[in-house]
LUMNUBA-477229 format. One record per residue (C-alpha): x, y, z; chain. Coordinates in steps of 0.1 Angstrom, whole numbers, padded with zeros to 4 digits. Layout:
% LUMNUBA-477229
[[X,Y,Z],A]
...
This chain:
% LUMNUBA-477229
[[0704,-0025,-0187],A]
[[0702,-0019,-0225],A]
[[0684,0009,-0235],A]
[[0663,-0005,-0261],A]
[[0653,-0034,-0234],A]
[[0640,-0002,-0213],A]
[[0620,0014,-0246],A]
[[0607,-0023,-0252],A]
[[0593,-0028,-0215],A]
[[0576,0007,-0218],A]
[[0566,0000,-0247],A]
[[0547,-0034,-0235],A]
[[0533,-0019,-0208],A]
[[0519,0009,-0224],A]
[[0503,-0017,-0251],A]
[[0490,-0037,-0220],A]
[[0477,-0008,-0208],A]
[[0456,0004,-0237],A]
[[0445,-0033,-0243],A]
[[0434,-0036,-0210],A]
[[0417,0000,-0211],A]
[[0401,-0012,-0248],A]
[[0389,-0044,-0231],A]
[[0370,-0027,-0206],A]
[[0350,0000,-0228],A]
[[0338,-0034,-0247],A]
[[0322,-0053,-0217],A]
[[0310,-0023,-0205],A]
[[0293,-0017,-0237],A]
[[0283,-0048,-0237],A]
[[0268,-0047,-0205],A]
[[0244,-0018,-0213],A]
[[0236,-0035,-0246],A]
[[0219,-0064,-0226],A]
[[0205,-0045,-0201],A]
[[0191,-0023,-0227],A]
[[0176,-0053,-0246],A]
[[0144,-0077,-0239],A]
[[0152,-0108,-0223],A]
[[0167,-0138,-0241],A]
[[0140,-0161,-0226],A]
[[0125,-0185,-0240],A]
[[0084,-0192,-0247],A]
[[0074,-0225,-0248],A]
[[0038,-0214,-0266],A]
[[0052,-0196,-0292],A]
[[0065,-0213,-0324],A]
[[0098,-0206,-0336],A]
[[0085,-0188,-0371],A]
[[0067,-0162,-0349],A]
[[0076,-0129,-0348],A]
[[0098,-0118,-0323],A]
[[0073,-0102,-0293],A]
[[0078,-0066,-0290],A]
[[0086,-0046,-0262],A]
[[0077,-0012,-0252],A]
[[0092,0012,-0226],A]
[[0070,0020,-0194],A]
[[0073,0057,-0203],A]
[[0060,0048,-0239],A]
[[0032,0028,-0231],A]
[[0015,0057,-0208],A]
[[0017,0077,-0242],A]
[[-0019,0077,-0257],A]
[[-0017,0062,-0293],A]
[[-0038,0065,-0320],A]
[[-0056,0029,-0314],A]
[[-0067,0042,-0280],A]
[[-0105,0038,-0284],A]
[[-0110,0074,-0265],A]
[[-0144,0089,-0263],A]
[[-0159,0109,-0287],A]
[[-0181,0129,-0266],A]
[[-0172,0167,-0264],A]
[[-0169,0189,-0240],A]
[[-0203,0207,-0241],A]
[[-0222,0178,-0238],A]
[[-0204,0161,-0206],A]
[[-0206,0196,-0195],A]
[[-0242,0200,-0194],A]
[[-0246,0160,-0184],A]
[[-0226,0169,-0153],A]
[[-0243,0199,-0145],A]
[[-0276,0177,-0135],A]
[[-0259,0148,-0119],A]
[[-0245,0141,-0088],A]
[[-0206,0144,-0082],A]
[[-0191,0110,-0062],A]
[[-0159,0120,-0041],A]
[[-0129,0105,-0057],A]
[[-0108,0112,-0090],A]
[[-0084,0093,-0118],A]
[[-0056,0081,-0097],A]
[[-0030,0092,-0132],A]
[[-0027,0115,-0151],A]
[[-0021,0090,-0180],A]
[[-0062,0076,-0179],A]
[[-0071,0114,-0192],A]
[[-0085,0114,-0225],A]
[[-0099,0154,-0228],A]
[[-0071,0175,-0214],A]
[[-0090,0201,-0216],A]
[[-0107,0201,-0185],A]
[[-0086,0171,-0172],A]
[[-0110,0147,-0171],A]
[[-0110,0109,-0182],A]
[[-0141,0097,-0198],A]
[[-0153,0057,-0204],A]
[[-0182,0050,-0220],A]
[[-0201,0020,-0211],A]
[[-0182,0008,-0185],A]
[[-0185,-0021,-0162],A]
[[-0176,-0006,-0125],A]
[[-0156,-0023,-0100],A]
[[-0158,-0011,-0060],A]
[[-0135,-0027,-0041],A]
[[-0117,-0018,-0005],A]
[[-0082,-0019,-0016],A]
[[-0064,-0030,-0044],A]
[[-0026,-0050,-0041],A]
[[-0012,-0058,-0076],A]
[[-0027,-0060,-0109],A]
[[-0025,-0100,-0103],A]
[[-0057,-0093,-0081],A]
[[-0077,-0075,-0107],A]
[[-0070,-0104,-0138],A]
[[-0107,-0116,-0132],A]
[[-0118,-0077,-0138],A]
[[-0102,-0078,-0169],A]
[[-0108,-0112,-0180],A]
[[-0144,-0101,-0178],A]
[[-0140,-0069,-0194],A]
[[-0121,-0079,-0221],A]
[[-0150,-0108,-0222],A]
[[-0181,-0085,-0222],A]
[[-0161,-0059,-0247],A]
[[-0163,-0033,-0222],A]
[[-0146,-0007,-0204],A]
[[-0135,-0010,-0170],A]
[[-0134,0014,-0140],A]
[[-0116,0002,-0110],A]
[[-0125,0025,-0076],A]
[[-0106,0015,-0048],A]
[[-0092,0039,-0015],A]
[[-0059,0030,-0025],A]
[[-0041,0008,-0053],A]
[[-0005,0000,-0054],A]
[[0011,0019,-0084],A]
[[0022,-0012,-0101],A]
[[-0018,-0020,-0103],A]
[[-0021,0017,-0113],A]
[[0005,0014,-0140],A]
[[-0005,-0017,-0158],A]
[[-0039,-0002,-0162],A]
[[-0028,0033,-0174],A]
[[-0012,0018,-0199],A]
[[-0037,-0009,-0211],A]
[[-0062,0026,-0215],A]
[[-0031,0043,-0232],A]
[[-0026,0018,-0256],A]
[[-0061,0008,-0265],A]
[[-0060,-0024,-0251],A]
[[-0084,-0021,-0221],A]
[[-0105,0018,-0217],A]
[[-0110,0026,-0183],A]
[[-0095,0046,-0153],A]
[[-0084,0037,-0123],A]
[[-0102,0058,-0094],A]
[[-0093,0065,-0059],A]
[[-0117,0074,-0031],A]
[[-0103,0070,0005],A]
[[-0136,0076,0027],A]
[[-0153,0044,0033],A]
[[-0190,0061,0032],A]
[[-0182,0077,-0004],A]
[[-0172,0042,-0015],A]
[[-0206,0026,-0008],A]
[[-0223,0055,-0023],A]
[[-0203,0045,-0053],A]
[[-0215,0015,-0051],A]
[[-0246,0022,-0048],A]
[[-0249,0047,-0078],A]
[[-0237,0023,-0102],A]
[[-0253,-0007,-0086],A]
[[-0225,-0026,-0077],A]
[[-0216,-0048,-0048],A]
[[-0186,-0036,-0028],A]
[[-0157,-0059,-0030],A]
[[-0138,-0069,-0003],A]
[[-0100,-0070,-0007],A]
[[-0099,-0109,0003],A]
[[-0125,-0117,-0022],A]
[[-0106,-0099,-0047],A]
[[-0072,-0123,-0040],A]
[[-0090,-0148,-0042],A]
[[-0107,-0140,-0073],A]
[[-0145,-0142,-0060],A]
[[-0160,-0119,-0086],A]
[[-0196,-0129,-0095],A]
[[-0213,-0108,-0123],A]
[[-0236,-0092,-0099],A]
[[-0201,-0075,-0083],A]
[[-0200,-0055,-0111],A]
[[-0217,-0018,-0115],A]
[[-0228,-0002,-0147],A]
[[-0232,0034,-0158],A]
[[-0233,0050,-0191],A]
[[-0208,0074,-0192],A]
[[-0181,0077,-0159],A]
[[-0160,0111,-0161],A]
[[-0134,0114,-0134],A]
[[-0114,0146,-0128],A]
[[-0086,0146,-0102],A]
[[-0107,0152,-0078],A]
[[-0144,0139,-0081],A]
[[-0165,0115,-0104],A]
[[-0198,0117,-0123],A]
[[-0218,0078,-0128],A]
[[-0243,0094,-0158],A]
[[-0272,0068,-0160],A]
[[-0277,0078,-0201],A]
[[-0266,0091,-0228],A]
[[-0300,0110,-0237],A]
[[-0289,0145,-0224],A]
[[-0256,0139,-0244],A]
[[-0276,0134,-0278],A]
[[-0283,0158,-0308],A]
């Protein structure tokens, strides 16, 4: 065989070779591009000159943003509002509802209370916020146990200003219906809640709930809190 036929073939092959090599960086790239990116789906309600809807990383939206309508109340006065009331077993069920990291507690102000036996996914607590969002208040959600996706979507609602509120978790049955009791609520069972039986009178109301990790205080007024 000639020799330059030998140089050509290695010469081919070597160019196949880095084509072939070249090929495969691009769809890889390619490939964490689009799983990088929102979906390319389309939404029948919204027009075509809308803006395109934003997306924001799970890790981002459990960051507390400026919007976040917090509470304004400091420390001294929850502390000495505390001090005369009654603590309720059970505390924020994330670290991402706390809104004075210095003693780790999340506060709501105003909030309407939910008291349910046991919370699946966020689908099951729409009515909640529907009426919330409604009534322009808070919400506090107290369950024994919540599944994290549930969790999740309302950390980041509080985060992000869109709904205040914490989710709390209180395991013992008998500290749940003192909940209840304290706020004036009607404990929810878990069927009524997939099936989205929530009359108004489910709903308790307090005004101020502080949660640490631990325990919860249901302060009936804001009078010992004033100047």
């Amino acid at each position: 065989m000639e020799w330059w036929i030998v140089v050509l073939t290695v010469v081919i092959g070597a160019g196949a070779l880095v084509f072939a090599a070249t090929a495969d960086r691009a769809r890889a790239a390619r490939r964490q591009l689009a799983a990088a990116s929102p979906p390319d789906r389309h939404i029948p309600s919204l027009s075509d000159d809308a803006p395109t809807p934003a997306y924001v990383a799970e890790s981002d939206a459990l960051i507390r943003t400026a919007t976040a309508t917090d509470s304004a109340l400091d420390v001294a006065r929850l502390d000495r509002a505390i001090t005369g009331a009654t603590a309720l077993a059970g505390g924020w069920a994330d670290k991402a509802f706390v809104t004075h990291p210095a003693r780790n507690w999340a506060v709501v102000e105003e909030p309407m209370v939910l008291v349910c036996t046991g919370v699946g996914s966020f689908r099951e607590l729409l009515p909640a916020v529907t009426a919330a969002k409604r009534a322009n208040h808070a919400l506090v959600v107290v369950a024994p146990a919540m599944e994290a996706g549930a969790i999740g979507t309302l950390a980041a609602n509080a985060a992000q200003g869109h709904l205040p509120g914490v989710a709390v978790t209180c395991p013992d049955k008998a500290a749940l219906t003192a909940i209840a009791d304290a706020v004036g609520a009607t404990l929810v069972r878990r069927d009524d809640l997939q099936s989205g039986w929530l009359p108004a009178n489910s709903y308790g109301r307090c005004a101020v709930w502080v949660s640490d990790r631990k325990s919860s205080w249901a302060l009936e007024s804001l009078d010992p809190l004033s100047t």
